[in-house]
C-alpha positions as CSV (number, residue, x, y, z in Angstrom):
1,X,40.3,8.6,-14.1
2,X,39.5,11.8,-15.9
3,X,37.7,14.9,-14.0
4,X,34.7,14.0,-16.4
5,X,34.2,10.1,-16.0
6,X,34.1,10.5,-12.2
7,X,31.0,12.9,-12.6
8,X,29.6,10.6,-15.5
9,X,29.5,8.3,-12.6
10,X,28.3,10.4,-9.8
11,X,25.6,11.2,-11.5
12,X,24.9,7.9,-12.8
13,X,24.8,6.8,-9.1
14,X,22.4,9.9,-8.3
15,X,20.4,9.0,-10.9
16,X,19.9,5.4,-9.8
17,X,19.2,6.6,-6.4
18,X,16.5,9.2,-7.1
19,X,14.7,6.5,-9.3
20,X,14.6,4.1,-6.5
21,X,13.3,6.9,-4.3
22,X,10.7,7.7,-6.9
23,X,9.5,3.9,-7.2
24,X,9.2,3.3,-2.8
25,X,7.7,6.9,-2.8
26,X,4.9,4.8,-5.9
27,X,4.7,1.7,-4.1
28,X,3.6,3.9,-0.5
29,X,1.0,5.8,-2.6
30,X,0.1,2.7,-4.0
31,X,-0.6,1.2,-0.7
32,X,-2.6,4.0,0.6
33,X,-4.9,4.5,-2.3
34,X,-5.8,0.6,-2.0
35,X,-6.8,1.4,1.6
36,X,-8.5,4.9,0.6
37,X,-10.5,2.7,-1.7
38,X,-11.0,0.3,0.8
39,X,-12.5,2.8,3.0
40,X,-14.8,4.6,0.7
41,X,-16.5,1.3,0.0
42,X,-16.3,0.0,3.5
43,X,-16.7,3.0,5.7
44,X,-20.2,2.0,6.3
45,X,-18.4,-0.5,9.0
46,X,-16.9,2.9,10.3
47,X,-20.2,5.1,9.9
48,X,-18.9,7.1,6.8
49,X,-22.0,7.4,4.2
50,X,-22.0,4.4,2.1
51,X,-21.8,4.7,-1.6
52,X,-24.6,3.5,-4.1
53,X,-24.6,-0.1,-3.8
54,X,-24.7,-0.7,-7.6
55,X,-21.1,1.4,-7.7
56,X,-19.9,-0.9,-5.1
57,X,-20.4,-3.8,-7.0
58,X,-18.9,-2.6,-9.7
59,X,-15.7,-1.8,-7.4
60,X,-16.1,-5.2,-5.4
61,X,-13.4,-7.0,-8.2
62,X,-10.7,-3.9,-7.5
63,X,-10.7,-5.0,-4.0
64,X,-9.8,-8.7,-3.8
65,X,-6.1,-7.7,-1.7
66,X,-8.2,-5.4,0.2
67,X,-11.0,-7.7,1.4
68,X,-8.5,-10.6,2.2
69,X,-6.5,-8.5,4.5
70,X,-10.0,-7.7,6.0
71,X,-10.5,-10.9,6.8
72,X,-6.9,-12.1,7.6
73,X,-7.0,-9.6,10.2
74,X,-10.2,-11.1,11.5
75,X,-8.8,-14.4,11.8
76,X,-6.0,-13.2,14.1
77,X,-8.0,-10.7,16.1
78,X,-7.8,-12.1,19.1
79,X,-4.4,-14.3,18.8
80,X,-1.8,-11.3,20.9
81,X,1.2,-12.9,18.8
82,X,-0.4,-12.1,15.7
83,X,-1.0,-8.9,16.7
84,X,2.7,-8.0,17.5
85,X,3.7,-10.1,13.9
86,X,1.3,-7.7,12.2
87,X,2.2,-4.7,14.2
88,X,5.9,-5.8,12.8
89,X,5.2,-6.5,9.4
90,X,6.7,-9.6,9.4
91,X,6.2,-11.8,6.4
């Protein structure tokens, strides 16, 4: 193998690897925007100011993941081996 079809492929392999990076690095900020969004709509529960209920309405479609982890989480509050499967992430 020639000097340039080992650094075709190093770089090919680098190249793969940063766009992997890139897409977790999309998926996390993914995840925490849902649960921004979540919270800006919900925070009244937490005693943030609540926005205008009409543009909460309009958002209430946006958060159908959102609202059934809500109440996923409320069905399990007070099972302690759900807690520690959820604490885990365990699908």
């Amino acid at each position: 193998m020639g000097l340039w079809t080992r650094l075709k492929k190093f770089l090919s392999a680098l190249d793969h690897w940063n766009r992997e990076e890139l897409v977790g690095m999309h998926e996390r900020e993914l995840l925490e925007l849902e649960h921004i969004f979540a919270l800006v709509n919900f925070g009244v529960i937490l005693g943030l100011p609540m926005p205008p209920v009409h543009i909460t309405g309009e958002l209430l479609p946006y958060l159908d993941e959102e609202l059934q982890l809500l109440f996923n989480r409320l069905d399990s509050a007070m099972d302690p081996l759900s807690e520690l499967f959820s604490i885990f992430s365990i699908d």
